[in-house]
PDB file as gemmi writes it, atoms N, CA and C in Angstrom:
CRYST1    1.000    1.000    1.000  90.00  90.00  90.00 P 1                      
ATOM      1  N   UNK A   1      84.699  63.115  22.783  1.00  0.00           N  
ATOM      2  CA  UNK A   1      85.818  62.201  22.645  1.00  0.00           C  
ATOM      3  C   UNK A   1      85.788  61.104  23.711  1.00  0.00           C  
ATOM      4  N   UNK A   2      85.294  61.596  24.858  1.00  0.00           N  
ATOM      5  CA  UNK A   2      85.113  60.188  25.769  1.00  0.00           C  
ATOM      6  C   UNK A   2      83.808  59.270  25.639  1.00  0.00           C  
ATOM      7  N   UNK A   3      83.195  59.523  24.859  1.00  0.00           N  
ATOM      8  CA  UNK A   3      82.422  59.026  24.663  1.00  0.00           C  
ATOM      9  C   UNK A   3      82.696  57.766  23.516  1.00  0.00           C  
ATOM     10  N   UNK A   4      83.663  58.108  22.662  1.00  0.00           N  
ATOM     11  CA  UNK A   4      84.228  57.589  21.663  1.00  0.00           C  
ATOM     12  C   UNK A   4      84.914  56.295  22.587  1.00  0.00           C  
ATOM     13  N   UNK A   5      86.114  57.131  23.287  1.00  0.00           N  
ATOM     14  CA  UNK A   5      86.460  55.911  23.935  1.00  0.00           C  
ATOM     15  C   UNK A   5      85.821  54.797  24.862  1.00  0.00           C  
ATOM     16  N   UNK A   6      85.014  55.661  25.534  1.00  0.00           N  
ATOM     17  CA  UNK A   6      84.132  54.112  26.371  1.00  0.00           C  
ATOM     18  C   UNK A   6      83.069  53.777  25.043  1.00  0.00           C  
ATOM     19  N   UNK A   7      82.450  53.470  23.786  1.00  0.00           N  
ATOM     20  CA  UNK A   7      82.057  53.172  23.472  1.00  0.00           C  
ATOM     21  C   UNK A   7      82.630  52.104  22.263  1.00  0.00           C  
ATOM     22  N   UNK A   8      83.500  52.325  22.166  1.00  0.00           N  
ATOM     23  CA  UNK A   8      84.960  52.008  21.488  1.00  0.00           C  
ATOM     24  C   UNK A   8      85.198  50.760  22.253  1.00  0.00           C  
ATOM     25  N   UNK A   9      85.038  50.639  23.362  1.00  0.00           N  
ATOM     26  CA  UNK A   9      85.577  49.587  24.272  1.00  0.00           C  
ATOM     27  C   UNK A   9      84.432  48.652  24.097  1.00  0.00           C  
ATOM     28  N   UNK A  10      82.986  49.361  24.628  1.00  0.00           N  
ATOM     29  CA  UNK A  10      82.023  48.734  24.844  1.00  0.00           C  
ATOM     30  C   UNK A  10      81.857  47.806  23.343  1.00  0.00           C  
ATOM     31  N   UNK A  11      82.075  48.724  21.917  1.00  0.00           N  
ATOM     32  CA  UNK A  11      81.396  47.434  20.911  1.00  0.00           C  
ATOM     33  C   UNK A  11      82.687  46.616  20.553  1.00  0.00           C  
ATOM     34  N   UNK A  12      83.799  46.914  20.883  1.00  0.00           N  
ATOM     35  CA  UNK A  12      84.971  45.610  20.979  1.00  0.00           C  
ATOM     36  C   UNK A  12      84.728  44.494  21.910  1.00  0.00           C  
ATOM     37  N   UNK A  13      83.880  44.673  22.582  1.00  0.00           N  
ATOM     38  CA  UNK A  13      83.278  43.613  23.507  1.00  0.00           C  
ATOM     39  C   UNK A  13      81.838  42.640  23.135  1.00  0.00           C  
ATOM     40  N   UNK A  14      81.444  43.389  22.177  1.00  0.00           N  
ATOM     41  CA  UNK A  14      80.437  43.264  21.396  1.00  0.00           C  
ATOM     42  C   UNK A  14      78.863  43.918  22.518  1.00  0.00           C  
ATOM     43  N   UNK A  15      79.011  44.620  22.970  1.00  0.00           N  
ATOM     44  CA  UNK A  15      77.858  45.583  23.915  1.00  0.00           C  
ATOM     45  C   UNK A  15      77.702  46.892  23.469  1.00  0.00           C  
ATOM     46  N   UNK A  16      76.482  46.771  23.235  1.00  0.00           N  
ATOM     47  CA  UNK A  16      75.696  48.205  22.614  1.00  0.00           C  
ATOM     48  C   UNK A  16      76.087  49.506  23.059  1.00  0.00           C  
ATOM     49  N   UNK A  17      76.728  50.340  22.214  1.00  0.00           N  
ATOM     50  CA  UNK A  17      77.440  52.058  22.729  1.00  0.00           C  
ATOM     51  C   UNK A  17      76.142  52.275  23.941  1.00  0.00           C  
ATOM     52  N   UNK A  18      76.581  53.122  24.606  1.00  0.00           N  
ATOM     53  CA  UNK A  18      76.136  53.936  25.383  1.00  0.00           C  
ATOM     54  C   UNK A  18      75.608  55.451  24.740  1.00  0.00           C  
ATOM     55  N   UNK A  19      74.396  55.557  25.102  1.00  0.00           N  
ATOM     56  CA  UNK A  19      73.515  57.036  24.246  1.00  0.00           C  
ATOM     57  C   UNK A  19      73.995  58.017  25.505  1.00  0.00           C  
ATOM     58  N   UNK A  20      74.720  59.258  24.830  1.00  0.00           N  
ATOM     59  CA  UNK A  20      74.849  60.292  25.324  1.00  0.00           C  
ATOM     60  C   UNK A  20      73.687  61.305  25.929  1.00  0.00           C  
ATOM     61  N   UNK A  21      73.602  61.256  27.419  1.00  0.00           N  
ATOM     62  CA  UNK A  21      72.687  61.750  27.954  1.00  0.00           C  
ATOM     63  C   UNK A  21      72.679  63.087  28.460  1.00  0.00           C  
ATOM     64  N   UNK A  22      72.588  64.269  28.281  1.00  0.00           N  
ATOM     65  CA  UNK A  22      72.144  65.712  28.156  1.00  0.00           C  
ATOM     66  C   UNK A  22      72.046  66.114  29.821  1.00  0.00           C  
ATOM     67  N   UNK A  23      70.755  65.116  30.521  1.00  0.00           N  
ATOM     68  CA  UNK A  23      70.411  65.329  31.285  1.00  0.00           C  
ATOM     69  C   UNK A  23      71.200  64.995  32.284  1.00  0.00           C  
ATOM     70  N   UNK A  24      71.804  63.533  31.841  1.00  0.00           N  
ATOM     71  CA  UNK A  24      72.717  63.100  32.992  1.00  0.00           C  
ATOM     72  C   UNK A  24      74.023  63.569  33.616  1.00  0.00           C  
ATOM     73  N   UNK A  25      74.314  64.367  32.520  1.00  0.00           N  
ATOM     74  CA  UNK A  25      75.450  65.272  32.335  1.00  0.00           C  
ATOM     75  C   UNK A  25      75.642  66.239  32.921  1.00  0.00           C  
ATOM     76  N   UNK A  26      74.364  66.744  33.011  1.00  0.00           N  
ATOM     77  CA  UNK A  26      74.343  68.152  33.809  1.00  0.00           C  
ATOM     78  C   UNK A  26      74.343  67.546  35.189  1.00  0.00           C  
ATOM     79  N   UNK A  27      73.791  66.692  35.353  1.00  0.00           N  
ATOM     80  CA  UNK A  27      74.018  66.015  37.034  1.00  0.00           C  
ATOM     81  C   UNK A  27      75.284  65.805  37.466  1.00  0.00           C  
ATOM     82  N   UNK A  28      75.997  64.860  36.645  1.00  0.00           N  
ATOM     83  CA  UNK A  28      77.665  64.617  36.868  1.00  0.00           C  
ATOM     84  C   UNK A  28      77.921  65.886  37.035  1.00  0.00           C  
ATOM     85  N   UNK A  29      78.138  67.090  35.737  1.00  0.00           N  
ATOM     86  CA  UNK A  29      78.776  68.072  35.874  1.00  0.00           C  
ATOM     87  C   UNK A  29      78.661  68.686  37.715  1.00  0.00           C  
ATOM     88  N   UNK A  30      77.400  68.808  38.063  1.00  0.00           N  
ATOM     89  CA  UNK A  30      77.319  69.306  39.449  1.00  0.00           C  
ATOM     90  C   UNK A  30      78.495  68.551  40.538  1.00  0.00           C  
ATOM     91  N   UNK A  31      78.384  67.342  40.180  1.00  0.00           N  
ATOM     92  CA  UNK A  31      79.158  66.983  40.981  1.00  0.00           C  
ATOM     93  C   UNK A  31      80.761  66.929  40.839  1.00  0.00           C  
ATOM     94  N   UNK A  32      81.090  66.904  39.431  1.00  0.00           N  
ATOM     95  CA  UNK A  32      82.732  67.163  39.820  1.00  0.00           C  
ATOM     96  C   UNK A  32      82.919  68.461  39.999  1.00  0.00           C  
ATOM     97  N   UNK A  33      81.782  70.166  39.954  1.00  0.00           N  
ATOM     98  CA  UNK A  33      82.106  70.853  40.145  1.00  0.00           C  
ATOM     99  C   UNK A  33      81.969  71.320  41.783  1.00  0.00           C  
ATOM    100  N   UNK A  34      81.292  70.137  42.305  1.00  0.00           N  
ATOM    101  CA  UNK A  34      81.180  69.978  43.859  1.00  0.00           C  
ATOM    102  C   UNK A  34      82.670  69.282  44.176  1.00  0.00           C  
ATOM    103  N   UNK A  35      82.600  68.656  43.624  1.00  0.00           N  
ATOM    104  CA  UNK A  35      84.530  68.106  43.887  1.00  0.00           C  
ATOM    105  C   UNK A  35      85.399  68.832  43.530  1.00  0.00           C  
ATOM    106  N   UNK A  36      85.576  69.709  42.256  1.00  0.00           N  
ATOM    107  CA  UNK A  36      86.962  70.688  42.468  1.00  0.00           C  
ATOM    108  C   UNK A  36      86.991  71.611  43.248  1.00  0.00           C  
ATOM    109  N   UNK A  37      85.504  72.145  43.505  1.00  0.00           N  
ATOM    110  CA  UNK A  37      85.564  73.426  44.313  1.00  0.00           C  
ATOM    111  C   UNK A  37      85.859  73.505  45.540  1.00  0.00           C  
ATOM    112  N   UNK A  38      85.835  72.204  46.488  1.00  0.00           N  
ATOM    113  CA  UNK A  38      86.154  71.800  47.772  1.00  0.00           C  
ATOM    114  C   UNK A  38      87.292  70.628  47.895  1.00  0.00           C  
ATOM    115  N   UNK A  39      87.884  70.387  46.555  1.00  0.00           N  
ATOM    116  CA  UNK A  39      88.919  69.812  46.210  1.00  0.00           C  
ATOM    117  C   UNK A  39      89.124  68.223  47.578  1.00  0.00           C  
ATOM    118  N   UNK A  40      87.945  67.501  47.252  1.00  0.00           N  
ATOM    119  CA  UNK A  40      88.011  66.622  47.755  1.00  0.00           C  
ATOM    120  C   UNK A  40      86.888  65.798  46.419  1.00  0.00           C  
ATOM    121  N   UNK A  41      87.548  64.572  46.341  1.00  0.00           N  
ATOM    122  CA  UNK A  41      87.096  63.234  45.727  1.00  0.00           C  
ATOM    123  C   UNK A  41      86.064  62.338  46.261  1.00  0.00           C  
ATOM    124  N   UNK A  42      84.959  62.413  45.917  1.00  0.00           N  
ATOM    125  CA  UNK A  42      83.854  61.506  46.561  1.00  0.00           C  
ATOM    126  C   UNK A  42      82.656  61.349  46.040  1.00  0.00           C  
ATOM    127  N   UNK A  43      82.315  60.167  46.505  1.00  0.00           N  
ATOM    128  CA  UNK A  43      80.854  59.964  46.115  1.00  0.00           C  
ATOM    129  C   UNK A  43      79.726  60.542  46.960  1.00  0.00           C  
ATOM    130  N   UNK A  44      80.080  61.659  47.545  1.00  0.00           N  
ATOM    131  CA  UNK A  44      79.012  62.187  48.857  1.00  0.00           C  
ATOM    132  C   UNK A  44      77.711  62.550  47.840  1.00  0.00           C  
ATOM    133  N   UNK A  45      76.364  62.174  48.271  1.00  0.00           N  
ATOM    134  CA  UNK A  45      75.467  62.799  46.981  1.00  0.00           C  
ATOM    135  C   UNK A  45      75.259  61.517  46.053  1.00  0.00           C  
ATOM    136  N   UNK A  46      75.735  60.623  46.133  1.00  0.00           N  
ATOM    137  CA  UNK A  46      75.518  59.825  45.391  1.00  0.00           C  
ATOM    138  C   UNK A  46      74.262  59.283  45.063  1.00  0.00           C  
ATOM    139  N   UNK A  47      73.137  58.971  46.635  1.00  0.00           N  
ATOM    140  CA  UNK A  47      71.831  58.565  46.795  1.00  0.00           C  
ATOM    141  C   UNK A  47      71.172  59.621  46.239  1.00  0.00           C  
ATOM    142  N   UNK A  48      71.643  61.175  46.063  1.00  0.00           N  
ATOM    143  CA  UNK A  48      70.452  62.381  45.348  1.00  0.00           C  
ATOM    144  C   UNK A  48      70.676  62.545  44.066  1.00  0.00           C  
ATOM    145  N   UNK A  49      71.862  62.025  43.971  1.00  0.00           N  
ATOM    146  CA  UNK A  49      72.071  62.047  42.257  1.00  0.00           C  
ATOM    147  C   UNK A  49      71.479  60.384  41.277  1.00  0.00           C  
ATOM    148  N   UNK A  50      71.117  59.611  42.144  1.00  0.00           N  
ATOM    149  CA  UNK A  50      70.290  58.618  42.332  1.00  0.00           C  
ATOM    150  C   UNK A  50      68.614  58.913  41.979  1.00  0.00           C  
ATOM    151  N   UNK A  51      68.410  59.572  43.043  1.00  0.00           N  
ATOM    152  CA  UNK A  51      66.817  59.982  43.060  1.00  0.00           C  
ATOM    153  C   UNK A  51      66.768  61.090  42.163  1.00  0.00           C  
ATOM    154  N   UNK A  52      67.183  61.898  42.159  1.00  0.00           N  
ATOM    155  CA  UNK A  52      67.407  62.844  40.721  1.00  0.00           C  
ATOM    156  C   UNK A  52      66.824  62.456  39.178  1.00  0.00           C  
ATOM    157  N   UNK A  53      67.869  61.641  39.325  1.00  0.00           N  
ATOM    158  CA  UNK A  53      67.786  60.993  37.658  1.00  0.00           C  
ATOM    159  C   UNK A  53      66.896  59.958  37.370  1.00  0.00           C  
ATOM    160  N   UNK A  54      66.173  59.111  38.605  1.00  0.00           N  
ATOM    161  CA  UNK A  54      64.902  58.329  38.881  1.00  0.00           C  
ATOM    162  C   UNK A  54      63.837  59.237  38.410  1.00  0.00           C  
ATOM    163  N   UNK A  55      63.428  60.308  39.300  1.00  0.00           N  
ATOM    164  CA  UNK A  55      62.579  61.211  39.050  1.00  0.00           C  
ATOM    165  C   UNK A  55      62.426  61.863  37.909  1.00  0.00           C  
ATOM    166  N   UNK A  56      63.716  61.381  36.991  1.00  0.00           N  
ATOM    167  CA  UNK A  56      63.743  61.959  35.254  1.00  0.00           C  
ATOM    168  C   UNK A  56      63.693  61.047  34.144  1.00  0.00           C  
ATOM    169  N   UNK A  57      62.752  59.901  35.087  1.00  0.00           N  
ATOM    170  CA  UNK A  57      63.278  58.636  34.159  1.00  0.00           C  
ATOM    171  C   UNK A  57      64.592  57.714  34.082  1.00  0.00           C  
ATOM    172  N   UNK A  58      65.426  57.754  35.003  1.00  0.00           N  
ATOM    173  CA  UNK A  58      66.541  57.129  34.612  1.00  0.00           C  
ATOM    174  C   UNK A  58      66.810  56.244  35.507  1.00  0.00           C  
ATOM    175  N   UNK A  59      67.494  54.613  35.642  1.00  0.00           N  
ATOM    176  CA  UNK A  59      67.762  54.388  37.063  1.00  0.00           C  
ATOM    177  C   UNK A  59      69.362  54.066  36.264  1.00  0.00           C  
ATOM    178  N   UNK A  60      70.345  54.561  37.974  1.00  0.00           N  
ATOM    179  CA  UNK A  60      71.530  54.583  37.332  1.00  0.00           C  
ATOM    180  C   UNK A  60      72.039  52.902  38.278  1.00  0.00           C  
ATOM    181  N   UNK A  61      73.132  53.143  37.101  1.00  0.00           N  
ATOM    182  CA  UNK A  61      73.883  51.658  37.301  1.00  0.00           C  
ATOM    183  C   UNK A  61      74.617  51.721  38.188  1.00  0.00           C  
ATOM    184  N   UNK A  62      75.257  53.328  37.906  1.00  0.00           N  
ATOM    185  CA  UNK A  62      77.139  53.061  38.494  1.00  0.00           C  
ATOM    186  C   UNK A  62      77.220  54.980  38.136  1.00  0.00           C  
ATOM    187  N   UNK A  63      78.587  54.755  39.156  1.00  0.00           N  
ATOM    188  CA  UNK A  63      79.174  55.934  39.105  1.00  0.00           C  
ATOM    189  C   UNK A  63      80.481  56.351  38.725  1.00  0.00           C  
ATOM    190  N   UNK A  64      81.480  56.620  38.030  1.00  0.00           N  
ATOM    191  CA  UNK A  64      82.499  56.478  38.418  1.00  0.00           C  
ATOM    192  C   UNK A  64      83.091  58.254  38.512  1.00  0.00           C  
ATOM    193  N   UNK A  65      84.131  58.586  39.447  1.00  0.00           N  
ATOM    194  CA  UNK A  65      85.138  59.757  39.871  1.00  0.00           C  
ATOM    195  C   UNK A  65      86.272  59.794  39.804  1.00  0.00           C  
ATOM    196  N   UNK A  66      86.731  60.854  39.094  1.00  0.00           N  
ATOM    197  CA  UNK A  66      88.315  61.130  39.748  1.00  0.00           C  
ATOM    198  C   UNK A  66      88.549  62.109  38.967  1.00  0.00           C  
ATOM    199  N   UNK A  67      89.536  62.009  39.493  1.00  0.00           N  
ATOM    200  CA  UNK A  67      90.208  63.836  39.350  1.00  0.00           C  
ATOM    201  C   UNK A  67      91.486  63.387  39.071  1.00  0.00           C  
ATOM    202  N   UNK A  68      92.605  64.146  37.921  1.00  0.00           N  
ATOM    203  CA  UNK A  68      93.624  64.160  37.185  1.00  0.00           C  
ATOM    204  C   UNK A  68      94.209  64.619  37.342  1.00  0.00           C  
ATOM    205  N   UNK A  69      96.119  65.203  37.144  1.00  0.00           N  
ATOM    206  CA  UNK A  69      96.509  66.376  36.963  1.00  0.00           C  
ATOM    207  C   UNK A  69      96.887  66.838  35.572  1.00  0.00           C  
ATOM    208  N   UNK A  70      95.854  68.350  35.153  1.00  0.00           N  
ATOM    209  CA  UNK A  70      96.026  68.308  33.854  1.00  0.00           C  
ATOM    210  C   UNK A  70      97.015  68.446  32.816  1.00  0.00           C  
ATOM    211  N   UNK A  71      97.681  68.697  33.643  1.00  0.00           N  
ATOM    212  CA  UNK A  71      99.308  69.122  32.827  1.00  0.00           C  
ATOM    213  C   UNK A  71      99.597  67.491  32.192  1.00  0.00           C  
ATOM    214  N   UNK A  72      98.813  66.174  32.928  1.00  0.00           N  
ATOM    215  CA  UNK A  72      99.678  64.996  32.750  1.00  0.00           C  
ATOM    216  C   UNK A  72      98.608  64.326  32.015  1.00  0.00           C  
ATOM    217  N   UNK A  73      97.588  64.348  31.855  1.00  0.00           N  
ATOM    218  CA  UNK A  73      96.318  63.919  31.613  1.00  0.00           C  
ATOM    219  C   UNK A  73      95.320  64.401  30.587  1.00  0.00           C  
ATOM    220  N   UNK A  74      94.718  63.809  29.714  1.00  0.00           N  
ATOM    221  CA  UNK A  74      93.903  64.014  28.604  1.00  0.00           C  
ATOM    222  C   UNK A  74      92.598  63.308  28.710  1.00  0.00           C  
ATOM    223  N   UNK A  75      91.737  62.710  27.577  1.00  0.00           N  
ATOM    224  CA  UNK A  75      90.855  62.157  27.579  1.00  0.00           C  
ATOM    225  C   UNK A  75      90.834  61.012  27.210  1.00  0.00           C  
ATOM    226  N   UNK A  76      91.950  60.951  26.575  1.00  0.00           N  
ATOM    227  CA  UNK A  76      91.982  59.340  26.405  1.00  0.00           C  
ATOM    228  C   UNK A  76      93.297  58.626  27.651  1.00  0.00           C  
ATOM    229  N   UNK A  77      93.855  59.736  28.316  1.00  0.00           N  
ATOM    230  CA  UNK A  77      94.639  59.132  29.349  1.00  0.00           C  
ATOM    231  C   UNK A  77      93.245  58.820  30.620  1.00  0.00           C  
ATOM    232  N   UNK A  78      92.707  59.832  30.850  1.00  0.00           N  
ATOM    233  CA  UNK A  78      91.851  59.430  32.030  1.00  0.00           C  
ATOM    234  C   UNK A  78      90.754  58.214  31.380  1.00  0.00           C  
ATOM    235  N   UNK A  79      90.434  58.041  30.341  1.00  0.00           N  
ATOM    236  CA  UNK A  79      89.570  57.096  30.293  1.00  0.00           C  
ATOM    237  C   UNK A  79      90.294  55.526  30.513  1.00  0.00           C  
ATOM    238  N   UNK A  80      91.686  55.539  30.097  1.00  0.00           N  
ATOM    239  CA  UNK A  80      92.387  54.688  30.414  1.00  0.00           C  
ATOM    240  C   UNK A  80      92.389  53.877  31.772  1.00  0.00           C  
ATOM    241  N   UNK A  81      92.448  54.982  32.551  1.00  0.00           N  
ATOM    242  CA  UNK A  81      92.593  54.933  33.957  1.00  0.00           C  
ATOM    243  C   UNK A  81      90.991  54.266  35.141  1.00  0.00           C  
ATOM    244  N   UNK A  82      90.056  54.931  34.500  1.00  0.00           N  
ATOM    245  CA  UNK A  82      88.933  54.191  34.649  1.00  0.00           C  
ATOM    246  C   UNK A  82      88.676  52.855  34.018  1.00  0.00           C  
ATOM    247  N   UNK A  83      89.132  52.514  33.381  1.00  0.00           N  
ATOM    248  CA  UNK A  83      89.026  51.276  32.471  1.00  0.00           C  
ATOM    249  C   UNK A  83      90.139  50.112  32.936  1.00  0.00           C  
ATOM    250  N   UNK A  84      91.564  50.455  33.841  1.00  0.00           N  
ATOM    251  CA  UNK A  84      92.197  49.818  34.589  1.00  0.00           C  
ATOM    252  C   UNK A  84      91.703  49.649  35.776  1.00  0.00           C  
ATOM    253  N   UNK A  85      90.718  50.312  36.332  1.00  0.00           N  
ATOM    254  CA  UNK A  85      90.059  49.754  37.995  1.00  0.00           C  
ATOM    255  C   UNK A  85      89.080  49.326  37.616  1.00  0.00           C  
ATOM    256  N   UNK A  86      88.968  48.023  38.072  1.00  0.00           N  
ATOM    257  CA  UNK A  86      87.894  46.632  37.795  1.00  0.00           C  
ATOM    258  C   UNK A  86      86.402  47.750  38.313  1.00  0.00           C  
ATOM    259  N   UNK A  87      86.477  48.251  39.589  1.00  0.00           N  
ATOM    260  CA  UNK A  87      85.280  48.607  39.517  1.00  0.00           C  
ATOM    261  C   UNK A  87      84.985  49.739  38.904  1.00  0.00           C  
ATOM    262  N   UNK A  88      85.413  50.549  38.268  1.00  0.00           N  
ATOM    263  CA  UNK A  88      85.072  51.975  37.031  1.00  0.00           C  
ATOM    264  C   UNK A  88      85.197  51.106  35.710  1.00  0.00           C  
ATOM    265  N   UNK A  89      85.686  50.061  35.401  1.00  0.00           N  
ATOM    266  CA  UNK A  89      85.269  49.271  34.274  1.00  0.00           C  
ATOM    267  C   UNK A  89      83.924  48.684  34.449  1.00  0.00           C  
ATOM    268  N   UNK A  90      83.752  47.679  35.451  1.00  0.00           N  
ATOM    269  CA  UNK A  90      82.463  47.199  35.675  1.00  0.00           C  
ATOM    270  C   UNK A  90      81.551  48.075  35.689  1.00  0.00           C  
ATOM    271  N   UNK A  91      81.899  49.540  35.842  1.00  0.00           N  
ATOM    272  CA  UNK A  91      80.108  50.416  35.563  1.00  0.00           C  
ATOM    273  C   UNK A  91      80.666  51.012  33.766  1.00  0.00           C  
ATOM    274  N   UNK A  92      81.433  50.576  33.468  1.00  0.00           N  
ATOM    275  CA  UNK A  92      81.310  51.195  32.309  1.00  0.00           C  
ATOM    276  C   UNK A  92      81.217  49.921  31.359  1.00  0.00           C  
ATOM    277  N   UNK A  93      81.109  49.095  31.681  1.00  0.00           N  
ATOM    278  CA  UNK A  93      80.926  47.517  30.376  1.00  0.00           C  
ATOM    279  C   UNK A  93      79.451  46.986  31.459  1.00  0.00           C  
ATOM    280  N   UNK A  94      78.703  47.288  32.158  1.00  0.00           N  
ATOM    281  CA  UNK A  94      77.961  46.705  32.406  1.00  0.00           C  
ATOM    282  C   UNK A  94      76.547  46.690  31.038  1.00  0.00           C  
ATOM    283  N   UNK A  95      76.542  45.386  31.207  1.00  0.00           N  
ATOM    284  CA  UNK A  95      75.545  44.734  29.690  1.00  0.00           C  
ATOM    285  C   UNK A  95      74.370  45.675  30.001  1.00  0.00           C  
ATOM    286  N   UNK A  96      74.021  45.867  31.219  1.00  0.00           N  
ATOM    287  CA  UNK A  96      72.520  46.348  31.201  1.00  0.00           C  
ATOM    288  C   UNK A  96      72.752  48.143  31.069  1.00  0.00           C  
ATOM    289  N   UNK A  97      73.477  48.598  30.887  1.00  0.00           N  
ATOM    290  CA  UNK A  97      73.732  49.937  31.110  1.00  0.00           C  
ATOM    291  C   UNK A  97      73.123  50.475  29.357  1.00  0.00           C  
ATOM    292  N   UNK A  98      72.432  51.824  29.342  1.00  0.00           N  
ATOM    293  CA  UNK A  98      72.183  52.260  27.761  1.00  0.00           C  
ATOM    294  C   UNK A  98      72.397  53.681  27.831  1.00  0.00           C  
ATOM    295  N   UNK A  99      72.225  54.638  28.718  1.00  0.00           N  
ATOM    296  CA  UNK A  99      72.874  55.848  28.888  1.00  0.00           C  
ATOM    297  C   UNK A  99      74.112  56.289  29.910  1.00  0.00           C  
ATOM    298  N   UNK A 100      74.560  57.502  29.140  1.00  0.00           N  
ATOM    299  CA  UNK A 100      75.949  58.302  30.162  1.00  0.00           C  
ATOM    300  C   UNK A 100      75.650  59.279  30.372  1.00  0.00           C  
ATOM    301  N   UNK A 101      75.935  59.827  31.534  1.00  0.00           N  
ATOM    302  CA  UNK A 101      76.176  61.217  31.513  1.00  0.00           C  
ATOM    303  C   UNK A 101      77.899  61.470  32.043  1.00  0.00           C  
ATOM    304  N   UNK A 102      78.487  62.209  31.590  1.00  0.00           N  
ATOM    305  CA  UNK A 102      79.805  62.881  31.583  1.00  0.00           C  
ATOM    306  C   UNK A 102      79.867  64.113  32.027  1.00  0.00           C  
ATOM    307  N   UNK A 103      80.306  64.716  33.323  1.00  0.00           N  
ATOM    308  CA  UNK A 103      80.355  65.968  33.562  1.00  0.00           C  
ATOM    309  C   UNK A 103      82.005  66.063  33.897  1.00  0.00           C  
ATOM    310  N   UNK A 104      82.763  67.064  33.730  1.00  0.00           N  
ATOM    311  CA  UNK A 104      83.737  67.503  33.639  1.00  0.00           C  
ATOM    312  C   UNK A 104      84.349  69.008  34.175  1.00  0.00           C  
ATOM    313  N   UNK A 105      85.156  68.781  35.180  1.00  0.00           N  
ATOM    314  CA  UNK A 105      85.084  69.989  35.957  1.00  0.00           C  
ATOM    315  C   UNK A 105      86.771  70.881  35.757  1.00  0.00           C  
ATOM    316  N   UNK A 106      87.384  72.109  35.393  1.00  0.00           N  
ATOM    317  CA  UNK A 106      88.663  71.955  35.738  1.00  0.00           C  
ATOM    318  C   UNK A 106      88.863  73.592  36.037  1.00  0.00           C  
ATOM    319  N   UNK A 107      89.754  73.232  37.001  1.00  0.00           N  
ATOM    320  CA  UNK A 107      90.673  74.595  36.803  1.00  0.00           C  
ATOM    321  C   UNK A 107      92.291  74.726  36.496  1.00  0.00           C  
ATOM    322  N   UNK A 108      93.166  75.370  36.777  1.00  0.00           N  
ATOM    323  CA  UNK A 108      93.995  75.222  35.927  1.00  0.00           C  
ATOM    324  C   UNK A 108      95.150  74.393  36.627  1.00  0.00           C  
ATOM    325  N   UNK A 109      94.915  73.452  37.602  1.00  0.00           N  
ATOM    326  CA  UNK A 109      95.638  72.245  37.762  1.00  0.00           C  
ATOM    327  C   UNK A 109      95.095  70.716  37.494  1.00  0.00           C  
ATOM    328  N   UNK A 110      93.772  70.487  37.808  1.00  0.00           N  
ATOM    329  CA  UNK A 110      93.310  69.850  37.791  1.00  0.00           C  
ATOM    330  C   UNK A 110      92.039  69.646  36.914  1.00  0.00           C  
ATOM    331  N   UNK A 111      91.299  68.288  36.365  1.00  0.00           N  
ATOM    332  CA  UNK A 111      90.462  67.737  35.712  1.00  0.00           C  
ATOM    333  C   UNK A 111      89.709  66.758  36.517  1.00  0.00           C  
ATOM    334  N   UNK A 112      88.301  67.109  36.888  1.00  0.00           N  
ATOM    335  CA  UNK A 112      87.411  66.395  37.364  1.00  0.00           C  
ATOM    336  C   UNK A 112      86.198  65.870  36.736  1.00  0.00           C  
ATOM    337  N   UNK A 113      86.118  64.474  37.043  1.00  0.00           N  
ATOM    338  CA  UNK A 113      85.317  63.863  36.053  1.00  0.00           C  
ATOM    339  C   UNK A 113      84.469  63.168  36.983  1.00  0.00           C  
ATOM    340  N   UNK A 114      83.032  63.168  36.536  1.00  0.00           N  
ATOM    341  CA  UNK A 114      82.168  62.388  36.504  1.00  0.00           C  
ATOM    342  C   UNK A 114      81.149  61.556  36.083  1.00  0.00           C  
ATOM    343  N   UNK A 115      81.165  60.357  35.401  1.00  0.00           N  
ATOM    344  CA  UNK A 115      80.470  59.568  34.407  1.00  0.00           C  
ATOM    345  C   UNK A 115      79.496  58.726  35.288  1.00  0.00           C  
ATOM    346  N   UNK A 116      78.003  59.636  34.898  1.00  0.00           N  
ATOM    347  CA  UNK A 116      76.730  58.667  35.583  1.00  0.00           C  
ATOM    348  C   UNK A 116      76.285  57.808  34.735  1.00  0.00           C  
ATOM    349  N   UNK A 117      75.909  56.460  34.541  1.00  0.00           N  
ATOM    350  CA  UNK A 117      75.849  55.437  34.208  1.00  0.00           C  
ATOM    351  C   UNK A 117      74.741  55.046  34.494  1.00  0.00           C  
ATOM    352  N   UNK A 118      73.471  54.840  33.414  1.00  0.00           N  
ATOM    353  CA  UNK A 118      72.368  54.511  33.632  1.00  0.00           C  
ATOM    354  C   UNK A 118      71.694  53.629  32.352  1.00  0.00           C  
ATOM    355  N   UNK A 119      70.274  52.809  33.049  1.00  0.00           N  
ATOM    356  CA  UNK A 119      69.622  52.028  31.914  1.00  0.00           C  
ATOM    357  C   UNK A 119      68.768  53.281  31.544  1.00  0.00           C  
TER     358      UNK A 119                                                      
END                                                                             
């Protein structure tokens, strides 16, 4: 479903969907499950989740994070929310971008997200 929505955005803009990436996913996933579990928000890791996905073929664009509260928050509310900060929009409408990865972390207060963004 989030995929729907950032791609939804992307061809209302007239820019090619974003291909759902398997691999990249499992990378994000590590990392918002590095963020709920120590319940801090960050890009720490960012340069290995960088070289990571280089080393798998991928170079990434952009990153974007955050964490929700789930009682208040869905998938089309948090995609909202990335799509109102100029810079989590700018990695998600960037022209040169062709894969995502989406990892998604929660326990039972919170929803952690991470969308890696790559050509």
């Amino acid at each position: 479903m989030m995929m729907d929505c950032i791609n939804q955005d992307r061809t209302a803009t007239v820019l090619e969907p974003l291909e759902y990436s398997p691999i990249l996913s499992v990378i994000a996933y590590r990392h918002s499950a590095e963020m709920g579990s120590s319940q801090v928000l960050s890009h720490n890791g960012f340069t290995e989740r960088v070289s990571l996905a280089q080393k798998l073929g991928y170079t990434v664009t952009g990153e974007n994070c955050g964490v929700w509260a789930r009682m208040w928050f869905g998938v089309k509310q948090i995609h909202q929310a990335f799509m109102s900060s100029p810079g989590h929009r700018a990695n998600l409408m960037n022209p040169g971008a062709r894969k995502i990865g989406i990892g998604v972390w929660m326990d039972k207060q919170e929803i952690w997200v991470t969308e890696l963004i790559a050509k």
